[in-house]
PDB file of N, CA, C, O and CB in Angstrom:
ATOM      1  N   UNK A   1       0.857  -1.179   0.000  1.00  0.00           N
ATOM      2  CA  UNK A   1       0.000   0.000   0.000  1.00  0.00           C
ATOM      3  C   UNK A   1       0.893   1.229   0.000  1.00  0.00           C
ATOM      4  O   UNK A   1       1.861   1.318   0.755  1.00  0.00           O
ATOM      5  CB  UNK A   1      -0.969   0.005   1.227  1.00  0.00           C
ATOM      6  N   UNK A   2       0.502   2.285  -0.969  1.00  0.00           N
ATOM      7  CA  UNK A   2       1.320   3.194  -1.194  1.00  0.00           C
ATOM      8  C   UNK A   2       0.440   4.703  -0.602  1.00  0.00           C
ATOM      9  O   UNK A   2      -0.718   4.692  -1.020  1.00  0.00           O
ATOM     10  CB  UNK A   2       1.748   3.062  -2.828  1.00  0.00           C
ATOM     11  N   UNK A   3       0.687   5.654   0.055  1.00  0.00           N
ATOM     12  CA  UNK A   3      -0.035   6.952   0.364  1.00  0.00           C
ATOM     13  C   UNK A   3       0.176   7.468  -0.708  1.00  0.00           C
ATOM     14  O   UNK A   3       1.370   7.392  -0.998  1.00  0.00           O
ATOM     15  CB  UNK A   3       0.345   7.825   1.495  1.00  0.00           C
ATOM     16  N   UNK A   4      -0.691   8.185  -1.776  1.00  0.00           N
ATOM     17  CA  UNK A   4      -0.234   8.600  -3.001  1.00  0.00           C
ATOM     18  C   UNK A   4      -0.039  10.230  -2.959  1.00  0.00           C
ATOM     19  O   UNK A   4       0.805  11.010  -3.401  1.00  0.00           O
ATOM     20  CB  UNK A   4      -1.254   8.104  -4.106  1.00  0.00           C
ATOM     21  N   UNK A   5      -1.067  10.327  -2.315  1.00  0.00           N
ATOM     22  CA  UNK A   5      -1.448  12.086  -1.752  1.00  0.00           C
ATOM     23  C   UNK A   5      -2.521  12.079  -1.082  1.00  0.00           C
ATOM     24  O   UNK A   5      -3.432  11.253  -1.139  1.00  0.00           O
ATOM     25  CB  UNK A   5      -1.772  13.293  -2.897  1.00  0.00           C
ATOM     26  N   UNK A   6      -2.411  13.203  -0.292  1.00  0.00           N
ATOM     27  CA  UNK A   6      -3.321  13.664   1.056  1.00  0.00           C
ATOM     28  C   UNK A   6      -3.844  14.990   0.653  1.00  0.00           C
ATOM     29  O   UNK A   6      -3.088  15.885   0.274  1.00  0.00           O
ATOM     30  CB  UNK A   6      -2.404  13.833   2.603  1.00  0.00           C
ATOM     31  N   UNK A   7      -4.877  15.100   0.715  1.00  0.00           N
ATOM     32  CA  UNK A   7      -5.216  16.725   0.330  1.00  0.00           C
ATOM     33  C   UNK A   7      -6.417  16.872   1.382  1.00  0.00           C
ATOM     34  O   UNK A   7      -7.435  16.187   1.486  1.00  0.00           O
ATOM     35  CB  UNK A   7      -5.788  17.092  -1.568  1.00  0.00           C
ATOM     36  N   UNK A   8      -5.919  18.147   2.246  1.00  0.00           N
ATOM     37  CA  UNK A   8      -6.721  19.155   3.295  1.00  0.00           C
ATOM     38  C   UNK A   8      -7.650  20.378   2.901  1.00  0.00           C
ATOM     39  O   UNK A   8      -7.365  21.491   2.458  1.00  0.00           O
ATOM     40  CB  UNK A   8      -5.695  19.819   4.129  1.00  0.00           C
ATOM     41  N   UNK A   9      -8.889  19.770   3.224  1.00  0.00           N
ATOM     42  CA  UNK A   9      -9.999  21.667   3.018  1.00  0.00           C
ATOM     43  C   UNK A   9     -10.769  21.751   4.343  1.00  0.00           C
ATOM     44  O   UNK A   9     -10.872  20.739   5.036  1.00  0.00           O
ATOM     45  CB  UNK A   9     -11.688  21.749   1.388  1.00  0.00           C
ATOM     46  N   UNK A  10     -11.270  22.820   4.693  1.00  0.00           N
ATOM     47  CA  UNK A  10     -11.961  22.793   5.949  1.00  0.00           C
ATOM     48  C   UNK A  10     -12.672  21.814   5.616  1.00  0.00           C
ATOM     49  O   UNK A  10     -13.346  21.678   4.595  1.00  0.00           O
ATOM     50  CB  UNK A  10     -12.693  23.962   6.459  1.00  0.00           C
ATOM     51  N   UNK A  11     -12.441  20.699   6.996  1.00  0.00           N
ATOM     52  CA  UNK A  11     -13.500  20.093   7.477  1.00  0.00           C
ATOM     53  C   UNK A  11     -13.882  18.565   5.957  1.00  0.00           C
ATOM     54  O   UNK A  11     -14.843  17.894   5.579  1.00  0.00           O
ATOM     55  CB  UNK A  11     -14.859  21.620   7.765  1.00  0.00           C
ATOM     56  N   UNK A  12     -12.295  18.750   5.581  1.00  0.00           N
ATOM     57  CA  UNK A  12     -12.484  17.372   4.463  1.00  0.00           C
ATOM     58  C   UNK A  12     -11.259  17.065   4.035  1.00  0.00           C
ATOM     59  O   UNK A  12     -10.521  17.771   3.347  1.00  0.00           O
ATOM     60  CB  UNK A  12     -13.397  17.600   3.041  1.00  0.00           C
ATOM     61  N   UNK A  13     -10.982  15.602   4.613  1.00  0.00           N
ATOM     62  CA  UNK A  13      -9.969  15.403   4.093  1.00  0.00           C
ATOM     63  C   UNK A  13      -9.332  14.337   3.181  1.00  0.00           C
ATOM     64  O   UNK A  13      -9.526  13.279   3.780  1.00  0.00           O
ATOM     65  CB  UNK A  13      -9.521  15.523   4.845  1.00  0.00           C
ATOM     66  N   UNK A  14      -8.821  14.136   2.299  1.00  0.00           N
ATOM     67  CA  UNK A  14      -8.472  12.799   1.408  1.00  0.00           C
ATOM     68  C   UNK A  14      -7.086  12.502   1.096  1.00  0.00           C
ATOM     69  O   UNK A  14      -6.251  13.331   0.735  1.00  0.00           O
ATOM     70  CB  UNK A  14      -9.112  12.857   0.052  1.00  0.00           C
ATOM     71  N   UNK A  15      -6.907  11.293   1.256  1.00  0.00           N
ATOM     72  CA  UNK A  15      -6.230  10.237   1.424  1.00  0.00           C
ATOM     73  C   UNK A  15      -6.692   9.081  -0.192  1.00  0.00           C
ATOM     74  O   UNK A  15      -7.681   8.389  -0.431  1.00  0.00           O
ATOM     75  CB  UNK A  15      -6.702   9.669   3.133  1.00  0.00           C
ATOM     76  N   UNK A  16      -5.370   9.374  -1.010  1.00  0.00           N
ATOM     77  CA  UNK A  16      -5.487   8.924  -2.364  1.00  0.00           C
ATOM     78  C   UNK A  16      -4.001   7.330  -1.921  1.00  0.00           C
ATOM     79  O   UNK A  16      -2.778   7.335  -1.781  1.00  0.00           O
ATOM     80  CB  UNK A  16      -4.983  10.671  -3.872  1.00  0.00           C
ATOM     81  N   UNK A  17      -5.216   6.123  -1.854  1.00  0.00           N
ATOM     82  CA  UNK A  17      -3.713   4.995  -1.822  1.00  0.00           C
ATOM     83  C   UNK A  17      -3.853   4.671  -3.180  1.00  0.00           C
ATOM     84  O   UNK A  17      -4.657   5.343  -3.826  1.00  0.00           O
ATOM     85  CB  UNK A  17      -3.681   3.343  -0.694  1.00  0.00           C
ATOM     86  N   UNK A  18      -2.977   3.408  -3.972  1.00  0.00           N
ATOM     87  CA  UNK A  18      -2.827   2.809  -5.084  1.00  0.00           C
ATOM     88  C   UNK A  18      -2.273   1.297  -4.571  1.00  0.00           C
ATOM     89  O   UNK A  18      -1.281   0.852  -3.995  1.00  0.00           O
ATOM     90  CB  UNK A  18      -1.884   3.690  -6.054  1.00  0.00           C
ATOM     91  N   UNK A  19      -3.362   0.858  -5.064  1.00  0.00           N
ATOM     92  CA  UNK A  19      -2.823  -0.909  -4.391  1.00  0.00           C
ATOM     93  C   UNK A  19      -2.917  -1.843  -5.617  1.00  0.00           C
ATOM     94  O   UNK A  19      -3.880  -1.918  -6.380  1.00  0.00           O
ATOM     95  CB  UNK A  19      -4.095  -1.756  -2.957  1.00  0.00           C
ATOM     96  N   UNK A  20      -1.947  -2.434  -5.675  1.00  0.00           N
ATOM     97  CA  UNK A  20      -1.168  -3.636  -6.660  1.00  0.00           C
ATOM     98  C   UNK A  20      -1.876  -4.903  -6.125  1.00  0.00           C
ATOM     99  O   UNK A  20      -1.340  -5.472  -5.174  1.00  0.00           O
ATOM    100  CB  UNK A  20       0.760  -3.797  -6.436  1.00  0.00           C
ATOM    101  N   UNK A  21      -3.133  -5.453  -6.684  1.00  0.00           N
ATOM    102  CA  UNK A  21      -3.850  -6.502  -6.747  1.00  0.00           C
ATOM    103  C   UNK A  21      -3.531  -7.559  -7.798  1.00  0.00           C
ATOM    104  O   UNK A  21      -4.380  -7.483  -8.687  1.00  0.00           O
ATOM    105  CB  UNK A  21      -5.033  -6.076  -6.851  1.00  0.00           C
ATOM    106  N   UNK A  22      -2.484  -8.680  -8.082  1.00  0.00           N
ATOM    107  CA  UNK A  22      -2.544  -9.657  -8.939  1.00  0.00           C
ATOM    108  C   UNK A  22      -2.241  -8.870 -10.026  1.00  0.00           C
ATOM    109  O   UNK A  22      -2.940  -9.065 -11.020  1.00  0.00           O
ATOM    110  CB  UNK A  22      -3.754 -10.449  -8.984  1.00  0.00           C
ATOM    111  N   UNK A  23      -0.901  -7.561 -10.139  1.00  0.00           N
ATOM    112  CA  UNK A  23      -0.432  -6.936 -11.269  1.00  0.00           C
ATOM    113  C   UNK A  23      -1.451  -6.174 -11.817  1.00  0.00           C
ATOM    114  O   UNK A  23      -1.080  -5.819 -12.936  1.00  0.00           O
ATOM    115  CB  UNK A  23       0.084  -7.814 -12.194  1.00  0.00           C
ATOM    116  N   UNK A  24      -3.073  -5.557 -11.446  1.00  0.00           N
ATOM    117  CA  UNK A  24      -3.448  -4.815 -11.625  1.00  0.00           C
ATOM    118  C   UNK A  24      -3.224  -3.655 -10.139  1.00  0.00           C
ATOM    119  O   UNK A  24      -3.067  -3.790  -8.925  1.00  0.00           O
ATOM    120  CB  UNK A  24      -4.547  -5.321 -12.180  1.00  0.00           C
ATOM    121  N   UNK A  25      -3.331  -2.468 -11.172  1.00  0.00           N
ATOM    122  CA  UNK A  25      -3.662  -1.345 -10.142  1.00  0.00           C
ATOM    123  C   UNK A  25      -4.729  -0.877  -9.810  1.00  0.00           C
ATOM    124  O   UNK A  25      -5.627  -0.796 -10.649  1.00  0.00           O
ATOM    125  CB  UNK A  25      -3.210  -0.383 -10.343  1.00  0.00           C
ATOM    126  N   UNK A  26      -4.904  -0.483  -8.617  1.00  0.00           N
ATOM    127  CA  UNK A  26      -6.463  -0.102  -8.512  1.00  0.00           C
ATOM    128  C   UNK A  26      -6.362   1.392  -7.580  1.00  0.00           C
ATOM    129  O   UNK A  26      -5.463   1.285  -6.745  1.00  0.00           O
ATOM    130  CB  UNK A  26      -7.519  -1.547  -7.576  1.00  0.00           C
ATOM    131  N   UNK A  27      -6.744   2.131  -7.549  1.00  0.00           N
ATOM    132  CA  UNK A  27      -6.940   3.582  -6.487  1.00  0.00           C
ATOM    133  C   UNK A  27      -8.190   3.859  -5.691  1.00  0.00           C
ATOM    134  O   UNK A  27      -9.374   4.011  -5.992  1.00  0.00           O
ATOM    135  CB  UNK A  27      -6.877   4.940  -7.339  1.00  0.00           C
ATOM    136  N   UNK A  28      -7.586   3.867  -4.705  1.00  0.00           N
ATOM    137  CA  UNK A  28      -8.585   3.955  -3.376  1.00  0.00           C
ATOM    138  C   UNK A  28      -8.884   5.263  -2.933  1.00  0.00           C
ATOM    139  O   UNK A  28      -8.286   5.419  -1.869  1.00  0.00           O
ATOM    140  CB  UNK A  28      -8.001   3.270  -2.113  1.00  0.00           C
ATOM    141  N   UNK A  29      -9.521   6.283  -3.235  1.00  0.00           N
ATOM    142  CA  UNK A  29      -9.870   7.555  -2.713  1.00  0.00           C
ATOM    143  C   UNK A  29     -10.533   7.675  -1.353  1.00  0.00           C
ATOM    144  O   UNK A  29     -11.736   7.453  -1.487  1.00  0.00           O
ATOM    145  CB  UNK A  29     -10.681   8.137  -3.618  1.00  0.00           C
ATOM    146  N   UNK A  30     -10.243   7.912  -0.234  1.00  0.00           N
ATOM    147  CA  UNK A  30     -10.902   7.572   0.735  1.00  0.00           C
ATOM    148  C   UNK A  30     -11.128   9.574   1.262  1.00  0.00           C
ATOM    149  O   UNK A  30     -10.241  10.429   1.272  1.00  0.00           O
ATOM    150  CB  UNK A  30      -9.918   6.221   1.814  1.00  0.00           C
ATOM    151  N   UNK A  31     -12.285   9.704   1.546  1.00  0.00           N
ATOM    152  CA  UNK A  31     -12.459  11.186   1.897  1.00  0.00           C
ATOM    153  C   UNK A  31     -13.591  11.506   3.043  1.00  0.00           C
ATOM    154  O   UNK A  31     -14.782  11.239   2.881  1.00  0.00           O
ATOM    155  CB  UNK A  31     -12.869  11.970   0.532  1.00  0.00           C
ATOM    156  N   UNK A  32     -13.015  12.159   4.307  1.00  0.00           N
ATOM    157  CA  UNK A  32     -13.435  12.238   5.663  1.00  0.00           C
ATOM    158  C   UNK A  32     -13.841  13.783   5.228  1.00  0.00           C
ATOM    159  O   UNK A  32     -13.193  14.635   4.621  1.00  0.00           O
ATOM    160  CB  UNK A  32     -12.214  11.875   7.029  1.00  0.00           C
ATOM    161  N   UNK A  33     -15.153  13.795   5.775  1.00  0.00           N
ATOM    162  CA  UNK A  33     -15.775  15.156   5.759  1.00  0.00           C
ATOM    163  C   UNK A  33     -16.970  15.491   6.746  1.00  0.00           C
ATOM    164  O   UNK A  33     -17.470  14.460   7.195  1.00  0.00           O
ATOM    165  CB  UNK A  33     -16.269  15.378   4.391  1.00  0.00           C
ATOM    166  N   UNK A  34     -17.442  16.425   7.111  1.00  0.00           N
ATOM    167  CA  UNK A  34     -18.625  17.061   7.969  1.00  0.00           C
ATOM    168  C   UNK A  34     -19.700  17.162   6.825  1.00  0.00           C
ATOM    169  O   UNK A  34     -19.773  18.023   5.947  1.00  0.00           O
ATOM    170  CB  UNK A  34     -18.242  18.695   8.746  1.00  0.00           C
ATOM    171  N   UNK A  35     -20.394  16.239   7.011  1.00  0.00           N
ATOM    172  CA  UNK A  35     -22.202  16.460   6.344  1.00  0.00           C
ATOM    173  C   UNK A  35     -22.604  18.069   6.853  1.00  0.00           C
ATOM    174  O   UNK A  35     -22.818  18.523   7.977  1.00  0.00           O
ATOM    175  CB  UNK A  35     -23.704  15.024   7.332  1.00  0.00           C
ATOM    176  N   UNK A  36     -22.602  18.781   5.325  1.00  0.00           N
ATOM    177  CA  UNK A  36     -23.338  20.369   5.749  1.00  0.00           C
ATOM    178  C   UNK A  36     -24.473  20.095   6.003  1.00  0.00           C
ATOM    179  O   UNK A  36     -24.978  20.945   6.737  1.00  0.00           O
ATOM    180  CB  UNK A  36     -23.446  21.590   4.685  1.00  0.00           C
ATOM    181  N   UNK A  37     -25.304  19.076   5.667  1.00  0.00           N
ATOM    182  CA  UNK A  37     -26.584  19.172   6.076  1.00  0.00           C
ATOM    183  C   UNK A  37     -27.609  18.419   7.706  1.00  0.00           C
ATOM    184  O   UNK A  37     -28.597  18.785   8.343  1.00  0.00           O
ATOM    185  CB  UNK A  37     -27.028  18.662   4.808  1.00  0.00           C
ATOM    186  N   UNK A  38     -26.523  17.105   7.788  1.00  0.00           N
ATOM    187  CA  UNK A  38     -26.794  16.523   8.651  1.00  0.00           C
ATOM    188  C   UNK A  38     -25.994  17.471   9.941  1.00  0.00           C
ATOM    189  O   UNK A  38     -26.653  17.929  10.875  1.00  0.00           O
ATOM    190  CB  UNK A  38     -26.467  15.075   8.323  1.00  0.00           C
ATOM    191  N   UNK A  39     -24.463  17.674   9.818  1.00  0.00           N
ATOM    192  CA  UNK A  39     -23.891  17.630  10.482  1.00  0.00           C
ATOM    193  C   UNK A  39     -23.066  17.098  10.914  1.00  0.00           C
ATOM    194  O   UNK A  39     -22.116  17.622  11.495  1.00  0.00           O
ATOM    195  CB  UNK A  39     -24.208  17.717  10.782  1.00  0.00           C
ATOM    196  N   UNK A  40     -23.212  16.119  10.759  1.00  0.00           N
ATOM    197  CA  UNK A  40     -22.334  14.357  11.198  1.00  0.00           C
ATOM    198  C   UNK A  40     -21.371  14.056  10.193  1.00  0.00           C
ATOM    199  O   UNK A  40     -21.503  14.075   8.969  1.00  0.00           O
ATOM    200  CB  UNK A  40     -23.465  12.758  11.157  1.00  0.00           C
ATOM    201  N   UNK A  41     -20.116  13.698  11.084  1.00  0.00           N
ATOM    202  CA  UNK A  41     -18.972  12.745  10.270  1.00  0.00           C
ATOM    203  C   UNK A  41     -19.386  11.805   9.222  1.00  0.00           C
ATOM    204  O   UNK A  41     -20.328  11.057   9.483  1.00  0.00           O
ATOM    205  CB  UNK A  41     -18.236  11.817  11.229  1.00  0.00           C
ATOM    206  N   UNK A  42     -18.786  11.730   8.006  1.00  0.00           N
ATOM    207  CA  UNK A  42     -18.788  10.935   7.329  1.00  0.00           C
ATOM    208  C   UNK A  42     -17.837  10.564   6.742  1.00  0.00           C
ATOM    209  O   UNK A  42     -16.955  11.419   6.660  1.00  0.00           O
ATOM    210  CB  UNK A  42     -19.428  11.060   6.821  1.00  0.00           C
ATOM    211  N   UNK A  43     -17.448   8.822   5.891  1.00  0.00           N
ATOM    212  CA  UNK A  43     -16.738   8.663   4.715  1.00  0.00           C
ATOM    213  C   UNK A  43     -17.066   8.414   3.492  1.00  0.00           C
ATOM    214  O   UNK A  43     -18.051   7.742   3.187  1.00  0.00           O
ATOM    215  CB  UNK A  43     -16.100   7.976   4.841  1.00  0.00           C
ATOM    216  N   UNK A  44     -16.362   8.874   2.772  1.00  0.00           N
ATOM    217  CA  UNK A  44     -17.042   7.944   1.181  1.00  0.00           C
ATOM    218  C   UNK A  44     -15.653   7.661   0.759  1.00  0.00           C
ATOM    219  O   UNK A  44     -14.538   8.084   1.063  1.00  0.00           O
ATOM    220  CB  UNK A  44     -18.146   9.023  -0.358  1.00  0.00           C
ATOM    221  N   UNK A  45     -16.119   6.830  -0.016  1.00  0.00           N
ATOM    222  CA  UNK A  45     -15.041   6.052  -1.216  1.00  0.00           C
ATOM    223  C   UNK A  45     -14.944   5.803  -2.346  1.00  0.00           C
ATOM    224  O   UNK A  45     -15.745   4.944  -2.713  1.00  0.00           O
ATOM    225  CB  UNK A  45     -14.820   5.102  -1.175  1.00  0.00           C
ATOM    226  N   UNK A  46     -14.175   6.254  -3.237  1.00  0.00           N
ATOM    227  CA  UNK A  46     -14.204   6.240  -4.751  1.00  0.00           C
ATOM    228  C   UNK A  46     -12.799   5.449  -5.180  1.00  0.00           C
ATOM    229  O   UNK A  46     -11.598   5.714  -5.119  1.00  0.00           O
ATOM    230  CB  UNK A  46     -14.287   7.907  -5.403  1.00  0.00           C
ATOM    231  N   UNK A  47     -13.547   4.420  -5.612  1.00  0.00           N
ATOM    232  CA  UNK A  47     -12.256   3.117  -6.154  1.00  0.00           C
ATOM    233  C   UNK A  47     -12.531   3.486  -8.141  1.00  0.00           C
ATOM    234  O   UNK A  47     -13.528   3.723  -8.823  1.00  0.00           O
ATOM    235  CB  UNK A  47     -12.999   0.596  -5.457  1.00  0.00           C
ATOM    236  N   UNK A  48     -10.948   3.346  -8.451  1.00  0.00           N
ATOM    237  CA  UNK A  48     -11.213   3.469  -9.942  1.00  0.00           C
ATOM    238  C   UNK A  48     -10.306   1.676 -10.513  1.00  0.00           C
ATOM    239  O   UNK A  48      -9.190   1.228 -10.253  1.00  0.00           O
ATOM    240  CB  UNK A  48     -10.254   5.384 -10.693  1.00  0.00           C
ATOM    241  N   UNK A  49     -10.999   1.345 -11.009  1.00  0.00           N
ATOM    242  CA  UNK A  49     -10.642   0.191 -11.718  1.00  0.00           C
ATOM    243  C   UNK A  49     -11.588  -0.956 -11.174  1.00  0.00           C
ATOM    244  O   UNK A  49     -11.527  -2.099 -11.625  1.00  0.00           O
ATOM    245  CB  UNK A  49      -9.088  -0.122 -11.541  1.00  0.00           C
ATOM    246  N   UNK A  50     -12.515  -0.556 -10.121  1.00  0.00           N
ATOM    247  CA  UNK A  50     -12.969  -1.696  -9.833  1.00  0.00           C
ATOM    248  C   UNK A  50     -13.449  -2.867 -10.734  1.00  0.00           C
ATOM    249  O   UNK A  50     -13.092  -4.018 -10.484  1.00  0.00           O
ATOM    250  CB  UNK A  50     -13.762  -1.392  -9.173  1.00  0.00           C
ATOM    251  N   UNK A  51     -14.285  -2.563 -11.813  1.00  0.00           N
ATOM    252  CA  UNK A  51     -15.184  -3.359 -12.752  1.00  0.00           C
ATOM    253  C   UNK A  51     -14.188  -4.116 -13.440  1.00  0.00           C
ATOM    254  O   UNK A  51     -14.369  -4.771 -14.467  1.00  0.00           O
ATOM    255  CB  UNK A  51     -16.138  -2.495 -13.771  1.00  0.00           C
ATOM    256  N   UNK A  52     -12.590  -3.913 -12.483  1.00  0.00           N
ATOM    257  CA  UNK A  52     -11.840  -5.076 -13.924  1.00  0.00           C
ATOM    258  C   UNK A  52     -11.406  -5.972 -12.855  1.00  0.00           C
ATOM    259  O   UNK A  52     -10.819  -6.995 -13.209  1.00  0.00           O
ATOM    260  CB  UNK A  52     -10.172  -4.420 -15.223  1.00  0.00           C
ATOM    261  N   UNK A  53     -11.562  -5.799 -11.808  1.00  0.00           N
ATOM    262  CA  UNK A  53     -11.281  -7.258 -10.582  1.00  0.00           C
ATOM    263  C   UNK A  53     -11.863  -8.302 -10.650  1.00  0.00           C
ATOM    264  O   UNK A  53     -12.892  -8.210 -11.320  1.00  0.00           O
ATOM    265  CB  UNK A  53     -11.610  -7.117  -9.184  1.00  0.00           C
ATOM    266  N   UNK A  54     -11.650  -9.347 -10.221  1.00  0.00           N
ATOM    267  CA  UNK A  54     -12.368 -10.601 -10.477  1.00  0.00           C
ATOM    268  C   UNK A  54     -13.446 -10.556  -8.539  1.00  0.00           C
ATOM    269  O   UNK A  54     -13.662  -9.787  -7.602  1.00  0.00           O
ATOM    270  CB  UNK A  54     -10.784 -12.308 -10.863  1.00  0.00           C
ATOM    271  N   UNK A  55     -13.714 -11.755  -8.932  1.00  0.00           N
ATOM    272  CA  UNK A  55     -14.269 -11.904  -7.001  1.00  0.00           C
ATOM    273  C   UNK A  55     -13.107 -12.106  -6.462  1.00  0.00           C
ATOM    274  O   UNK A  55     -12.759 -11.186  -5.722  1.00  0.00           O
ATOM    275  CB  UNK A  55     -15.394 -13.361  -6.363  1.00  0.00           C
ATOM    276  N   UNK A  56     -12.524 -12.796  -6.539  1.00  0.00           N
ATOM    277  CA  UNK A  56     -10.960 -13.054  -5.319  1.00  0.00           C
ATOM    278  C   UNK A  56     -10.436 -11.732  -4.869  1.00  0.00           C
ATOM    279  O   UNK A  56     -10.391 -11.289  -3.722  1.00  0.00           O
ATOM    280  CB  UNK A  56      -9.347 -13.877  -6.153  1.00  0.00           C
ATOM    281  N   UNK A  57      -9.942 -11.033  -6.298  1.00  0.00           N
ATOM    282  CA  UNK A  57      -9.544  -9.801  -6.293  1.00  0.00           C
ATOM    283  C   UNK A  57     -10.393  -8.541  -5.287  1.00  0.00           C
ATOM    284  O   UNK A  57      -9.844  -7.690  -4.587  1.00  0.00           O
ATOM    285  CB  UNK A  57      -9.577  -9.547  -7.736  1.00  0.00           C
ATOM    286  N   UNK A  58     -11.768  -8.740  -5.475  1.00  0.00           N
ATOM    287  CA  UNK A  58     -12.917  -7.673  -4.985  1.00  0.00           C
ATOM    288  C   UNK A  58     -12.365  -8.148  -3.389  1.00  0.00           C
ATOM    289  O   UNK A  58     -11.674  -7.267  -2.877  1.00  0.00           O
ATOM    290  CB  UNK A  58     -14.996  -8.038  -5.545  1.00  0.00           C
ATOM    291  N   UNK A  59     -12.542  -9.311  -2.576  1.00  0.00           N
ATOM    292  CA  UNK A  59     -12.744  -9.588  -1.742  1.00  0.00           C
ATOM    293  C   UNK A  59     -10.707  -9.183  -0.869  1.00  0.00           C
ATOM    294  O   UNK A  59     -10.465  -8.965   0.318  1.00  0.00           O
ATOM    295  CB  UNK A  59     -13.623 -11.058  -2.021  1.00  0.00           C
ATOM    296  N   UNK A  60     -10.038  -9.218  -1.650  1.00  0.00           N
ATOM    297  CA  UNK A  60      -8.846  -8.596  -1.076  1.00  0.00           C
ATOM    298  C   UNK A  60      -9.008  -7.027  -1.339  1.00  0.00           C
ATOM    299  O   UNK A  60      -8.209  -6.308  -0.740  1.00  0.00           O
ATOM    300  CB  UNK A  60      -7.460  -9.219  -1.756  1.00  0.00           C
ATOM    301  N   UNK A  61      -9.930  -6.428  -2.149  1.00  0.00           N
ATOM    302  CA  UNK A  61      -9.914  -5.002  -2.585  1.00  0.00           C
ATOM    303  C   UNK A  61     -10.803  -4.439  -0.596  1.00  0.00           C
ATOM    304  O   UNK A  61     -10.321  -3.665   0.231  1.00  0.00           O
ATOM    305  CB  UNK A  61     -11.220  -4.703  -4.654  1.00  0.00           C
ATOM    306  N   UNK A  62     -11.743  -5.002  -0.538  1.00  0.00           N
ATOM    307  CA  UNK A  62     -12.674  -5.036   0.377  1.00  0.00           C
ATOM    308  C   UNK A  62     -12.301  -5.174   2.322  1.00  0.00           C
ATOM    309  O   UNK A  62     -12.688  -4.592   3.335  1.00  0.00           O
ATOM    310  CB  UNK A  62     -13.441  -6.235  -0.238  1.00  0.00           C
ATOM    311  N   UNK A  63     -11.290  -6.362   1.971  1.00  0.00           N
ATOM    312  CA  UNK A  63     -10.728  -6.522   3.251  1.00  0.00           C
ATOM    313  C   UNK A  63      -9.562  -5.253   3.729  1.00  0.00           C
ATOM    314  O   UNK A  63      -9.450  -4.935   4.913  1.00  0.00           O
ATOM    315  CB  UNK A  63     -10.048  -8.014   3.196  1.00  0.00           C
ATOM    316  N   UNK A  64      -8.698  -4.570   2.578  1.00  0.00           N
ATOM    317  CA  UNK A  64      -7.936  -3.064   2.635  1.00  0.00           C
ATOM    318  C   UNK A  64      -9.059  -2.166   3.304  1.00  0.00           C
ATOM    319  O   UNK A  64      -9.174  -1.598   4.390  1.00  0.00           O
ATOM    320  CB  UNK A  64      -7.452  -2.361   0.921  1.00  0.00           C
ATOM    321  N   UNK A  65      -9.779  -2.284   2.248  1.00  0.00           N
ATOM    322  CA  UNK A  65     -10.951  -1.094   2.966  1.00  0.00           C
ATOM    323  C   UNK A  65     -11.433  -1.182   4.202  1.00  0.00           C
ATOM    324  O   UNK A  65     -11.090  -0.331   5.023  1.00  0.00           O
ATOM    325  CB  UNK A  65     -12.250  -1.013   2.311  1.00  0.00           C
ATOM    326  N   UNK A  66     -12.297  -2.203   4.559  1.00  0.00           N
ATOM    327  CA  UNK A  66     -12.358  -2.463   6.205  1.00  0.00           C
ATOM    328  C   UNK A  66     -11.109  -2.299   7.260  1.00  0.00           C
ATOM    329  O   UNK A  66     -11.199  -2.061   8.465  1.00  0.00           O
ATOM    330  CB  UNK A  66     -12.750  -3.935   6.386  1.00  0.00           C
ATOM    331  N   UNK A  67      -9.974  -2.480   6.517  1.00  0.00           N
ATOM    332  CA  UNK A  67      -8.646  -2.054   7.455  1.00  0.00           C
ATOM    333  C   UNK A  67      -8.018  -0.898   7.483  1.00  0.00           C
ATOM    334  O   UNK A  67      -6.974  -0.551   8.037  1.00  0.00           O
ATOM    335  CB  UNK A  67      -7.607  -2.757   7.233  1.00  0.00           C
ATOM    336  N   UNK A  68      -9.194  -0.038   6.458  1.00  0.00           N
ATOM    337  CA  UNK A  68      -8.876   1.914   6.846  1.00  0.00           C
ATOM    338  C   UNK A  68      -9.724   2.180   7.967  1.00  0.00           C
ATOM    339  O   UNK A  68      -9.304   2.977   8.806  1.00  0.00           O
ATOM    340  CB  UNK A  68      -9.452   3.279   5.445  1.00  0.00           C
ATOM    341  N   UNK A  69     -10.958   1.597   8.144  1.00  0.00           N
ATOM    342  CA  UNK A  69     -11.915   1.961   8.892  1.00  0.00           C
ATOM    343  C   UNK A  69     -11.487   2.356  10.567  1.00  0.00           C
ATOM    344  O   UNK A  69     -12.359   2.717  11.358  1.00  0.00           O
ATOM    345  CB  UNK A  69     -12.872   0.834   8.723  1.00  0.00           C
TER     346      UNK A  69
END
């Protein structure tokens, strides 16, 4: 797992990894922010390459993610 870049705005922050799955690459956008509307902490996640993983692959893509949490 590589930190690729970190980028800071009020109240949001992201964390760009790049992870080497079975010689594909895949990018993990992970981004911590304050809901303007709720209020409340949140994350979201924007993976690019997913639709070319297999299931084996998804399920090691999946277990990274639960181990940012």
């Amino acid at each position: 797992m590589i930190i690729k870049k970190q980028e800071t705005e009020f109240l949001r922050n992201t964390k760009t990894y790049t992870l080497e799955i079975n010689d594909k690459e895949v990018e993990v956008k992970k981004t911590w922010y304050i809901d303007d509307i709720t209020n409340e902490y949140d994350v979201d996640y924007e993976i690019q390459n997913e639709d070319e993983l297999t299931d084996e692959e998804q399920d090691e893509l999946n277990d990274f993610i639960n181990g940012l949490e």
